[in-house]
N, C-alpha and C positions, 0 to 999 in steps of 0.2 A: 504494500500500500504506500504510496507517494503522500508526503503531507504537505498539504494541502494550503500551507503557511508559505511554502518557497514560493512558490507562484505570487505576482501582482493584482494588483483588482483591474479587473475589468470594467472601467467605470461608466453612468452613464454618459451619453454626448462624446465619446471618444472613437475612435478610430483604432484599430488595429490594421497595420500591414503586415500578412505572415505570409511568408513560404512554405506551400506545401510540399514541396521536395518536388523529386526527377518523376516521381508515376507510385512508385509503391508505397502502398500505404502504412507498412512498418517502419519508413524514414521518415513519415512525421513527425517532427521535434515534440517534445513535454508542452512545451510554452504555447505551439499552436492545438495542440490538441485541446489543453485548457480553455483558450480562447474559445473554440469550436464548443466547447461548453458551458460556454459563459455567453454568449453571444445572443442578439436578439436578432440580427438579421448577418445573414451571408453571402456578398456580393464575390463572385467566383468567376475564376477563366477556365477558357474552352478546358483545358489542358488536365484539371485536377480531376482525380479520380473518383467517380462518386460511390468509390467504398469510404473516401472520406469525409465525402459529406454527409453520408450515410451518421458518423461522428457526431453531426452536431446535435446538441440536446432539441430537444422532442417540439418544443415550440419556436422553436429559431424557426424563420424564412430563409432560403437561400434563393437570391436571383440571379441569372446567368448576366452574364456580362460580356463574352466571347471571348476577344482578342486572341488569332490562328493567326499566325502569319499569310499573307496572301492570300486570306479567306476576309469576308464582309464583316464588318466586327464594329460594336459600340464607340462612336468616335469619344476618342481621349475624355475630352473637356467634360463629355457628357458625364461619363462615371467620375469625375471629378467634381462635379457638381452634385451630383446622385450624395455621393460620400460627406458632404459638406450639409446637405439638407435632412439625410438621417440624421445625423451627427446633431443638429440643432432641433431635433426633433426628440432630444434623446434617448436617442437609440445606441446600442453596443452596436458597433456597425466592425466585423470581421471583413476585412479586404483581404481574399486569396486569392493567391496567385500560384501558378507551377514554379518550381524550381523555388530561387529566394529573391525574394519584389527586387534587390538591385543588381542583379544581373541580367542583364537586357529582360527587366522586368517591368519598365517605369513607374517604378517607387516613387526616384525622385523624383517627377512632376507631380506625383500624387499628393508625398509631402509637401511640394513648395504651392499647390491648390488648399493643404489645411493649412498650412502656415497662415496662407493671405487670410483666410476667412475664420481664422482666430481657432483653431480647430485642432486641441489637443490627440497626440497620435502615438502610439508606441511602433517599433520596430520590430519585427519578429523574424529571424533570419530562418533561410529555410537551405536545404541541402540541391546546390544548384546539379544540373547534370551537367555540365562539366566537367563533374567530377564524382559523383554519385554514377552516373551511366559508366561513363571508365570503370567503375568499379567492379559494376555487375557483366562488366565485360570482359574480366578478366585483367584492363591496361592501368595501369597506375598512370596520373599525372607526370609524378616525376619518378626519375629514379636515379641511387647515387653515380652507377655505372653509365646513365646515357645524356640526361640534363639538368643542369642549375636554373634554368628556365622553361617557362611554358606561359604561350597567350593563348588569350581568350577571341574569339573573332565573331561576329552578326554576321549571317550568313548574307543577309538583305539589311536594307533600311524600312523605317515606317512605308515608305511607300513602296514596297516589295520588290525595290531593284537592289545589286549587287553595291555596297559601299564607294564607289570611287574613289572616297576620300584616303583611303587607306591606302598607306605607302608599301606598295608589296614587295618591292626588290628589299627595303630594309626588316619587314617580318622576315622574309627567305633567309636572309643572311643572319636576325641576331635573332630567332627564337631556334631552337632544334625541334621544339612538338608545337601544333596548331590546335586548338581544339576549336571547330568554328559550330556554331552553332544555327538550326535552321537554314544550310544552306544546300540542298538537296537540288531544289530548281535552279539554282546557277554553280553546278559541281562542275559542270564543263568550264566552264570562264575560270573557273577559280582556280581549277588545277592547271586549265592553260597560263593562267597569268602567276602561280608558281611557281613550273617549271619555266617559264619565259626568263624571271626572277634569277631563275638558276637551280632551284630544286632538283635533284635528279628525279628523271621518270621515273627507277626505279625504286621511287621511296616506300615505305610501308603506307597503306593507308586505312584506318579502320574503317567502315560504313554502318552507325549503331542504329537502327530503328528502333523506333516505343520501348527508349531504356527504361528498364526495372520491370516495367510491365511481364504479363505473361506472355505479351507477342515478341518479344522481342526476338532480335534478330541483328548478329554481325557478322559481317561480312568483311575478312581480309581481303585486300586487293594491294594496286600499286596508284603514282600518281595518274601511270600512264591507260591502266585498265578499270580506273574507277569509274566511270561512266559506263561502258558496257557492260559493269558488274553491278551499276546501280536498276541497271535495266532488267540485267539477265534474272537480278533475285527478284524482282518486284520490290523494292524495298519502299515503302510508306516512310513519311512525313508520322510526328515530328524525329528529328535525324541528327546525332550527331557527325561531324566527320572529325577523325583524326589525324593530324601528317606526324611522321615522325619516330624516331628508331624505338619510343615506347612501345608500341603498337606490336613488335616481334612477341613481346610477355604475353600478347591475348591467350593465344592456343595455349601458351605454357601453363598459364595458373588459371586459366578458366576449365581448363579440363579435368583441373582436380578440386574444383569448386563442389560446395554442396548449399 
């Protein structure tokens, strides 16, 4: 039994942003699960699993809210303003999100919407897949033998195209692992503009579908055969992709996995 002292109050007129993690619902953190039970309403993206909202105690409301990359979804402002008018209505208003709200999560717009409008908010981190998906994939983030770094990349922007703004010949050269996230519809650009970069073709690359989940699915490839292998598996959206000599650990330690 957890006591029930460590946990904060859920106060009314507040805000909660939690992360519900990468898809399974055993990585929900304490702090969000609490909330999930303390909650009066629960405003949720596409992505959470609703074994966890399954979670919330018995008279909470939960309303969808979308946001899919590249899919039709509640414009921003809207759930910003949504969140602002529970909140002065007050309501315990749980804001969840997939993975953890600040990892290409927009927390912070969220926050800087209760800030303006005077609107007390806690933070609740949640376990992003970046690095939760790696895990049940077998790949570690880092490791001492292959690198002292690893970036994080959007596979798109808000408006569903590929980042431009991103300097790709300098990721190529100073990161050794990629872990991009959401970028399945532009895997072809990406790993052209990689190896353009300098990458070699033959680099490892993971292809992780609906990490944690029961669907999931990886698929090792290279940079040069990861499109035809994205195709040949059928591999579904949402998707991590890996670059990077981590990526060789998959097979090893996901095989002895339980």
């Amino acid at each position: 039994m957890i006591n029930p002292d460590l946990f904060p109050d859920f106060l009314p007129g507040t805000v909660w942003l939690a992360g519900a993690g990468p898809g399974d619902p055993s990585l929900l953190t304490l702090l969000a699960h609490h909330g999930l039970e303390r909650a009066d309403i629960v405003i949720y993206d596409a992505l959470v699993d609703e074994r966890i909202l399954a979670m919330a105690n018995s008279a909470a409301t939960c309303e969808y809210a979308g946001k899919r990359g590249g899919q039709p979804s509640v414009k921003q402002a809207d759930i910003s303003d949504r969140l602002v008018a529970l909140a002065r209505d007050g309501k315990r208003v749980l804001r969840l999100k997939g993975g953890d709200p600040f990892v290409f999560g927009r927390g912070a717009q969220e926050c800087e919407a209760l800030l303006a409008a005077g609107v007390n908010f806690r933070i609740v981190p949640g376990i992003t897949a970046g690095i939760g998906g790696l895990a049940y994939a077998g790949i570690p983030v880092t490791s001492r033998d292959t690198n002292a770094a690893v970036t994080f990349i959007t596979g798109h922007t808000s408006g569903g195209d590929i980042p431009d703004s991103l300097d790709w010949e300098s990721l190529s050269k100073g990161s050794p692992v990629l872990v991009i996230y959401m970028g399945s519809r532009h895997l072809a650009r990406i790993s052209e503009r990689l190896m353009a970069a300098g990458r070699p073709s033959n680099e490892p690359v993971a292809l992780i579908s609906k990490a944690t989940t029961p669907d999931q699915k990886t698929v090792t490839t290279t940079l040069r055969d990861c499109v035809a292998h994205l195709k040949e598996h059928d591999l579904q959206p949402p998707m991590l992709i890996v670059v990077g000599p981590t990526v060789a650990y998959g097979e090893k330690f996901n095989g002895r996995a339980i």
